[in-house]
C-alpha positions in Angstrom: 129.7 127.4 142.1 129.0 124.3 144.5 125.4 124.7 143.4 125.6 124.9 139.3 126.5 121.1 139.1 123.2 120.1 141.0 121.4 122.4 138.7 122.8 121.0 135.4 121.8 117.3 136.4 118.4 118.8 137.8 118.2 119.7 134.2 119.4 117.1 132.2 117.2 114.8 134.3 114.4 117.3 133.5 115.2 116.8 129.7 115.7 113.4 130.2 111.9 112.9 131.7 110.4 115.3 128.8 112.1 112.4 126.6 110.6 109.2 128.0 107.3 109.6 125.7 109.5 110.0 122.9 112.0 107.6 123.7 109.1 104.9 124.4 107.9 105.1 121.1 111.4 105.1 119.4 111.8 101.7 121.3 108.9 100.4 120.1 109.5 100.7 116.4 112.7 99.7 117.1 111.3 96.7 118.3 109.5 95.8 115.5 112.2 96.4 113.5 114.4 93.6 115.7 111.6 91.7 115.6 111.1 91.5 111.5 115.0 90.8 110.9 114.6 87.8 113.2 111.3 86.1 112.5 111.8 87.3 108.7 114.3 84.5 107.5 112.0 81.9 109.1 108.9 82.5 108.1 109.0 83.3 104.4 106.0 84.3 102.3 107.2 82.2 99.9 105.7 79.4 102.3 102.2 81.3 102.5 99.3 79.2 100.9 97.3 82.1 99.6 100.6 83.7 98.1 101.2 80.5 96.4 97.5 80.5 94.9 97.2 84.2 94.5 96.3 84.5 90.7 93.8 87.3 90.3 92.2 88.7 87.1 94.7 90.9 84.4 92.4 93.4 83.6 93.5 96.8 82.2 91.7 98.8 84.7 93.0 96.9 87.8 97.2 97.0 86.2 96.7 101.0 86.1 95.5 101.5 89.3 98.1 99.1 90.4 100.5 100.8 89.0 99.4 104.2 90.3 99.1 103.2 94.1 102.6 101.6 93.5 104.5 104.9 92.5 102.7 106.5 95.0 104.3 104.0 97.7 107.8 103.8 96.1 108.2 108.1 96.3 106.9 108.1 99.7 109.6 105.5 100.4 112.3 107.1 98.2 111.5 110.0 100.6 112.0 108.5 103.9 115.6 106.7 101.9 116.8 109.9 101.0 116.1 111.2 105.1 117.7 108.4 106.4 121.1 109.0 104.4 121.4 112.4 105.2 124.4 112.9 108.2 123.0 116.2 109.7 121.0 115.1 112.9 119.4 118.3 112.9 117.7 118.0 109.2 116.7 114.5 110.3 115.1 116.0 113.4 112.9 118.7 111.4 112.6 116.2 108.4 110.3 113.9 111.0 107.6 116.2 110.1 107.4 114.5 106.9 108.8 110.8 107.4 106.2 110.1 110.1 102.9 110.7 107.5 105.2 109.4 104.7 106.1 106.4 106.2 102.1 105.6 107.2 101.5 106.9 104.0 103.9 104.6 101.9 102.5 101.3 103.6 98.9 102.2 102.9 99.8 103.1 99.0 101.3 99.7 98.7 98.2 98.2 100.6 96.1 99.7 98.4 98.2 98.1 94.9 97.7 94.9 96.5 94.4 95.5 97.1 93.7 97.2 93.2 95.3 94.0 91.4 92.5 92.5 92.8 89.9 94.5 91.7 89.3 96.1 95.1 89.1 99.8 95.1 88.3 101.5 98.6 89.4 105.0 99.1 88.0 105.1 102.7 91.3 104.2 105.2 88.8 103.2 107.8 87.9 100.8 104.7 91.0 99.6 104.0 92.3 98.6 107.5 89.3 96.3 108.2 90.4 94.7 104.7 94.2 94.6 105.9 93.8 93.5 109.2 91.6 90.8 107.5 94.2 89.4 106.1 96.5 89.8 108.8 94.2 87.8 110.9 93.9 84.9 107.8 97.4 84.2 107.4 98.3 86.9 104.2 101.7 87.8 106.1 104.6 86.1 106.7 104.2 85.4 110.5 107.1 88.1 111.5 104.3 90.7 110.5 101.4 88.9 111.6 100.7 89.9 114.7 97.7 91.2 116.4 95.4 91.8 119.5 91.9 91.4 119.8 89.8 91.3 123.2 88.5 94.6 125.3 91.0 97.1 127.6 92.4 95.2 130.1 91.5 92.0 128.9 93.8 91.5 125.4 94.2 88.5 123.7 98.0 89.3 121.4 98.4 86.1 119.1 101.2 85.1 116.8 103.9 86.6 119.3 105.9 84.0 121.8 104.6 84.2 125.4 107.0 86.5 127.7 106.9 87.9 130.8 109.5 90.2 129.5 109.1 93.7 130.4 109.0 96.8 127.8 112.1 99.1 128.9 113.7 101.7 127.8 117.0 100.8 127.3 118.4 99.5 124.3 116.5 96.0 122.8 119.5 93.6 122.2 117.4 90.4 122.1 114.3 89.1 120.3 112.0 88.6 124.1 112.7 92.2 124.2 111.7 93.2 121.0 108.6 91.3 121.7 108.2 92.8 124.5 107.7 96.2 122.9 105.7 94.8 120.3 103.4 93.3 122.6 103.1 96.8 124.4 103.2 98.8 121.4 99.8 96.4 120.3 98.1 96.8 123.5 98.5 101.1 124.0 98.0 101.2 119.6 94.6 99.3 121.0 93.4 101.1 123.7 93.8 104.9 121.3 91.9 102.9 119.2 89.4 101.8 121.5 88.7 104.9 123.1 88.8 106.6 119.5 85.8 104.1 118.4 83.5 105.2 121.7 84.1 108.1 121.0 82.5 108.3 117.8 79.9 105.6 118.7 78.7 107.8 121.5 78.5 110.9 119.2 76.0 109.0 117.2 72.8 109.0 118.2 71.1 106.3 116.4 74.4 103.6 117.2 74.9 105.1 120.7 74.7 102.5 123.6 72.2 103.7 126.2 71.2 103.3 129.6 67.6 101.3 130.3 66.4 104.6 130.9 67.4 105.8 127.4 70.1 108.3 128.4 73.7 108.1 126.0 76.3 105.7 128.1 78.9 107.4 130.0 80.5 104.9 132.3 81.7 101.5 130.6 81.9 98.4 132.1 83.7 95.0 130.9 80.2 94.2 129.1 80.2 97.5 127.0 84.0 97.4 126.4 83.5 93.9 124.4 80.6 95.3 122.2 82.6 98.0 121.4 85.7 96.3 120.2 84.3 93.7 118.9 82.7 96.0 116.4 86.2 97.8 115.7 87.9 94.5 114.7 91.8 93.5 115.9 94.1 95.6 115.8 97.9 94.8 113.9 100.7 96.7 112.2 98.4 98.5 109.8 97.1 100.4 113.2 100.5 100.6 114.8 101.9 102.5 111.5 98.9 104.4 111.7 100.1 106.4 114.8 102.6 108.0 112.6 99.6 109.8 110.9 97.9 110.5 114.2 101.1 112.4 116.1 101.7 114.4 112.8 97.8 115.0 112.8 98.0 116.1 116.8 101.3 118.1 116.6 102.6 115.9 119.0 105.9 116.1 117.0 107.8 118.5 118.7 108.3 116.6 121.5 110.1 114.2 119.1 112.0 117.0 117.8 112.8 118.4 121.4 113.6 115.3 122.6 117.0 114.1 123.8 116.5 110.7 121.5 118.7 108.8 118.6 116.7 110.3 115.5 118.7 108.5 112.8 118.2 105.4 114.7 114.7 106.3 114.7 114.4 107.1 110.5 116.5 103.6 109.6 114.0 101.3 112.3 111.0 103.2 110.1 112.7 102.7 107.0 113.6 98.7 107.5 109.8 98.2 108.4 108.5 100.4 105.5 110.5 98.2 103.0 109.7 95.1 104.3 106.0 95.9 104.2 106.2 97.1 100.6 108.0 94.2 99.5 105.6 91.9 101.0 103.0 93.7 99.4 105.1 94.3 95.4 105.6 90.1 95.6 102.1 89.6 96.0 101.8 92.2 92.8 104.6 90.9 91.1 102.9 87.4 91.2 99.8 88.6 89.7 101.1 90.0 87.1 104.0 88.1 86.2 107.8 88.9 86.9 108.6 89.8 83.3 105.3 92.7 83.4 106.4 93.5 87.0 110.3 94.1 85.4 108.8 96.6 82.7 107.0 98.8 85.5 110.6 99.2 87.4 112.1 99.8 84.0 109.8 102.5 83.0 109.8 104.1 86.2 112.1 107.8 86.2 115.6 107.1 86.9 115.7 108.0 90.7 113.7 104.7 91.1 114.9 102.9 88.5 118.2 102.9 89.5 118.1 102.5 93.0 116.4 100.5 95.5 113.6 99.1 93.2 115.9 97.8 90.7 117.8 96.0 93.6 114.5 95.1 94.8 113.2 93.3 92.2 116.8 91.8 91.1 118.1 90.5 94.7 114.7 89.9 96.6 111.3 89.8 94.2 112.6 88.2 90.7 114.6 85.3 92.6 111.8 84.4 94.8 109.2 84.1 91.6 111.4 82.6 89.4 112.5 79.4 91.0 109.7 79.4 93.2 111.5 77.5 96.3 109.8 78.1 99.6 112.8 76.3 101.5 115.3 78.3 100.2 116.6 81.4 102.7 114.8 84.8 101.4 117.2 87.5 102.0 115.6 90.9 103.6 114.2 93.4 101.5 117.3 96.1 100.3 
């Protein structure tokens, strides 16, 4: 009897240590989460000059395949909704087999409407990330979402976040030098998968391949090589960071999400609040384009589950007031 306490905390702190992955990358969502809802009233998009000058073509062709990528990222979002509303932790648990590719999934739809209103039509994600981090990098974004790294392992430059020597912890974020703290570190680990990721496949080619001066394929990498490697793969931002979602359903790396002793509602609503922001970037840059009174007609045509829920509010509260009076110094509330 004196002994089954010290084996029920040598357990729990077992289960505790199998959580710390987990828990790590619950944080670090959660921190961009924090860190949207307070950067996102000051740096409207509104104020963005290419959002203020964005008036591409109305052609048929382009308005379809608008259209299309934008029901494709409202059901995926309307997914990850109807997940986070549902009270029975264990359904959320198991449902995190779907909410982690749908919420990657959502973004890139919406990416790609913003990216078909303008005539470009890439199916390739590889494609499609050098075009959104692009923009990321040229001021598209309100500046809450702007982030990014650039630079070789070891040696990253993060711009468009505050300079902190706050650490990323575990505990709970309750203020915005933590949250950028786990943005920060959430930029620089996203980098270095994707780094590694990119050799990877560089090496396995044999014509791109860097070699030796004795002709041989490159297997040991200093500072030198490191910087012509990432230099060819670009920065990295939130388009990559979402992407990881894709990669852990891709890896099964999900049960240890589902094992884990973490806060999985918490989890679903800090993926949720950055999937909706995203989008509604994104649908105002659409709306625009087309007009708000064309943009109304696609919500009202859409089936009723969309219709009359968070797309109607949407447009009403957040997309329709911002285009019609057009004030860049008026408050924008967060997306519903």
């Amino acid at each position: 009897m004196i002994n089954q306490p010290e084996n029920q905390l040598t357990h729990a702190d077992e289960q505790w240590r199998k959580s710390i992955p987990a828990q790590v990358f619950l944080n670090h969502f959660r921190g961009i989460d924090y860190h949207l809802r307070h950067m996102a009233g000051f740096y409207k998009i509104g104020r963005i000059g290419w959002f203020k000058t964005f008036r591409p073509k109305q052609e048929a062709e382009r308005l379809e395949a608008t259209k299309k990528w934008l029901l494709n990222a409202w059901n995926a979002e309307y997914t990850l909704r109807t997940t986070a509303a549902n009270p029975d932790e264990n359904f959320q648990k198991y449902a995190l087999h779907w909410t982690f590719p749908q919420a990657y999934y959502s973004i890139l739809y919406s990416a790609k409407a913003f990216l078909a209103i303008q005539g470009i039509n890439v199916t390739n994600e590889s494609a499609i990330r050098q075009i959104i981090n692009g923009y990321v990098v040229r001021g598209w974004y309100p500046r809450s979402i702007s982030f990014f790294a650039d630079g070789s392992p070891g040696h990253y430059n993060l711009h468009n976040l505050p300079d902190s020597e706050e650490q990323a912890l575990l505990l709970p974020i309750e203020t915005p030098k933590q949250a950028e703290a786990h943005v920060a570190q959430f930029l620089k680990t996203t980098r270095n998968l994707y780094a590694r990721a990119f050799r990877q496949r560089l090496q396995a080619n044999p014509e791109k391949a860097l070699r030796t001066k004795t002709g041989k394929v490159l297997t040991k990498f200093d500072v030198r090589h490191w910087d012509q490697i990432t230099k060819s793969m670009g920065v990295t931002t939130y388009f990559d960071m979402m992407g990881r979602l894709k990669v852990s359903g891709n890896q099964r790396e999900l049960e240890r999400f589902v094992e884990a002793d973490i806060n999985i509602p918490q989890f679903h609503h800090s993926l949720l609040n950055i999937v909706k922001y995203i989008n509604f970037i994104h649908e105002c840059y659409v709306a625009k384009a087309v007009g708000i009174d064309q943009y109304a007609q696609w919500v009202d045509s859409l089936p009723a589950y969309l219709h009359d829920g968070f797309m109607k509010q949407r447009l009403e509260l957040n997309i329709r007031p911002l285009l019609d009076s057009f004030r860049p110094n008026q408050p924008l509330a967060m997306a519903a």
